[in-house]
N, C-alpha and C positions, 0 to 999 in steps of 0.2 A: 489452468494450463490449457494450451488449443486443444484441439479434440482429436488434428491429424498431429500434431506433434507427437504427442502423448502416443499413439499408437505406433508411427514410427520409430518411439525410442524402444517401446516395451514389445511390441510381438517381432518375432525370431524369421529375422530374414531366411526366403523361400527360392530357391533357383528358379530361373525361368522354362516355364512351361509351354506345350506348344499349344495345348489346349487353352478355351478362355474360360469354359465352364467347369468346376470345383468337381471330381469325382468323388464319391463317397466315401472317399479312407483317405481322403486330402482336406480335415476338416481347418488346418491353421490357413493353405490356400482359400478356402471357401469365408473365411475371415477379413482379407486381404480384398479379396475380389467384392464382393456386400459392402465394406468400406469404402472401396474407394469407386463404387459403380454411380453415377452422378443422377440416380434416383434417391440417391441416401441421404435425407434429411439428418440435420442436426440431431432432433429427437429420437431418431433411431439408432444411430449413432451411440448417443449415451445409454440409451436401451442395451446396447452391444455391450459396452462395456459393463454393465449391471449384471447381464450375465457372465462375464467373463474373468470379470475381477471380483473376489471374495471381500480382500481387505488391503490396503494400503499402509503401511508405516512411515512415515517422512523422519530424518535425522540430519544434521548440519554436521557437513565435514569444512571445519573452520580452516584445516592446515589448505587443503584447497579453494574454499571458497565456494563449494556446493553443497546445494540441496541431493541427499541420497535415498531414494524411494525404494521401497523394497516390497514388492508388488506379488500378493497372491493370488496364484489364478485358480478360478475352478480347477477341481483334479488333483489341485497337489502342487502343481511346480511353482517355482520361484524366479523373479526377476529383478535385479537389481539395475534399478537407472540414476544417472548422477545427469542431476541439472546444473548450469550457472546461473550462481546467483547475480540479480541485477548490482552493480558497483557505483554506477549513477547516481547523483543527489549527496549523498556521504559529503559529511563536512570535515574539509581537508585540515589533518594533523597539525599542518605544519603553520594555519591562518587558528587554531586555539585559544585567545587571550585565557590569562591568569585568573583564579575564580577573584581573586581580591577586585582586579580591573573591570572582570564584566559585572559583578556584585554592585561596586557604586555606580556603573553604566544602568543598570539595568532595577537597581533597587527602590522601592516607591512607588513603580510602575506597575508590576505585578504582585499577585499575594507571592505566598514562599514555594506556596506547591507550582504554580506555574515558572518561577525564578528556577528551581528543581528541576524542572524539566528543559528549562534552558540550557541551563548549562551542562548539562547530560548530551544534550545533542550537541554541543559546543565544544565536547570531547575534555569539558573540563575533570580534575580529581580534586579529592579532599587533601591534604599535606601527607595522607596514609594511603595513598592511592586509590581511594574507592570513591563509588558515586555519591552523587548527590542525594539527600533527602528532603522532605519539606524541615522535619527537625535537624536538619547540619545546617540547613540554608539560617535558618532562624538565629542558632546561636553565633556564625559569622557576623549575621546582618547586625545582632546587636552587638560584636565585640569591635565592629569597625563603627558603631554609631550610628547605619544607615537607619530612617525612618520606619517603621512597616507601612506599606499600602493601606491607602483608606480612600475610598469608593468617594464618599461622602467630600473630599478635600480634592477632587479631581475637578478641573475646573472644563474639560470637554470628556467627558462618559465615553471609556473605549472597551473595544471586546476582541478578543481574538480570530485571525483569518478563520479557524474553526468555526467558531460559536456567529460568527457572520455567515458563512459557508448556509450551515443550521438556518438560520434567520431566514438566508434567501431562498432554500429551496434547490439548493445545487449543490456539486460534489467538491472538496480542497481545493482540486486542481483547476478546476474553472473558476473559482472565486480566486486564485492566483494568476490566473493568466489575466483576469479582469483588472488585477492590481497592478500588473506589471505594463498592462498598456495605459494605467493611465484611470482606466474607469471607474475602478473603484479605491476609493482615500485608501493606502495602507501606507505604515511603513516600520521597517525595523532600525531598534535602536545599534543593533550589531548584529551583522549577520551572522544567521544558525539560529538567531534569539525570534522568538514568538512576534509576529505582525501584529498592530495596530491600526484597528481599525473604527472612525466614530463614529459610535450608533447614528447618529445622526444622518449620517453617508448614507444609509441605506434605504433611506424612503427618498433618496433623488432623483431626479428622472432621469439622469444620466447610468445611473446603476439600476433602474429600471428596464432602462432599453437594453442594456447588456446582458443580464439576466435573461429578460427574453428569446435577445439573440441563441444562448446558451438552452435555452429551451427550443426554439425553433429546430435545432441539430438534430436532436433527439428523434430516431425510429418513431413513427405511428405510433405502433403498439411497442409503449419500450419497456413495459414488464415483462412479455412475451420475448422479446429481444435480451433482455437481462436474463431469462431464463434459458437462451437457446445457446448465449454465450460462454454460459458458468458451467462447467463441469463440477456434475456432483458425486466423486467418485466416492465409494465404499470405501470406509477405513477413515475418513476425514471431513 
């Protein structure tokens, strides 16, 4: 979470004062003003809140669709803040094929645990309305006849956006943005379902120079940058 977010949802709004420096029995003011003074580095920042927050609980209010933090602070009090969760990406109810239909779409291509997780994110259910396992996927695949997956019987060697992702040295989303413009080989057999992508693809020059590109982006120092970004709060 931002670091001004996060403190604007959790410390307790302060009337306006005519003063700009914090008096000594105005310590929530003197919080307020250290935050947002534009000497305050990142790092001190999270310093701020290492003293100020004890422990974090995070809980899912599903009827609404947020994240509910329940935030303790040195001293004793309590705060509870309700985030929205992101809704973006979600694969829509209403485009779900059948597990029978995406099963022979989809079977032979992957083993059962990746097929498993296809159709999980594909919003598909069992005839009992539960998910999927690699053992449920198994006994359908054989009661419809579908083949199992063999590596050895593939006639171009594929791997997952993931396990590509891994390969290259970058994160999901940039080895998907690379797919989608084109640069790097993917593609899905139905969408929601796992990308394919041939090994082969990856030692191209054309997905070399993308790669790089996606490297040149990158802060200097982007460990340093990774760290000033991430909130590491107590409790989580």
């Amino acid at each position: 979470m931002n670091f001004d977010v996060f403190m604007k949802l959790s410390l307790p709004r302060q009337p306006e004062h005519n003063w700009k420096i914090p008096v000594q029995n105005d310590p929530i003011c003197g919080k307020h003003v250290i935050w947002n003074a534009p000497s305050t580095d990142t790092r001190t920042k999270q310093r701020l809140i290492h003293i100020l927050v004890q422990e974090i609980i995070c809980d899912l209010d599903d009827a609404t669709n947020e994240a509910v933090l329940l935030i303790h602070w040195t001293g004793g009090r309590h705060t509870e803040v309700r985030v929205a969760r992101v809704k973006t990406g979600r694969y829509p109810a209403e485009l779900a094929p059948s597990a029978v239909e995406a099963l022979r779409k989809l079977g032979g291509h992957w083993p059962d645990r990746e097929l498993a997780v296809s159709l999980n994110r594909m919003l598909c259910k069992t005839g009992d309305g539960e998910s999927w396992t690699t053992v449920r996927v198994r006994e359908m695949r054989e009661r419809l006849g579908i083949p199992e997956y063999d590596a050895a019987k593939v006639d171009v060697p594929m791997i997952s956006l993931t396990k590509a992702a891994e390969t290259l040295g970058i994160c999901v989303g940039s080895a998907k943005s690379l797919a989608k413009k084109g640069i790097l080989p993917a593609t899905q057999i139905l969408p929601g379902s796992q990308w394919m992508v041939p090994v082969e693809a990856l030692t191209s020059e054309a997905v070399r120079i993308g790669v790089q590109g996606v490297a040149d982006r990158r802060p200097k120092f982007y460990e340093d940058y990774q760290y000033d970004k991430v909130v590491r709060l107590p409790g989580l």
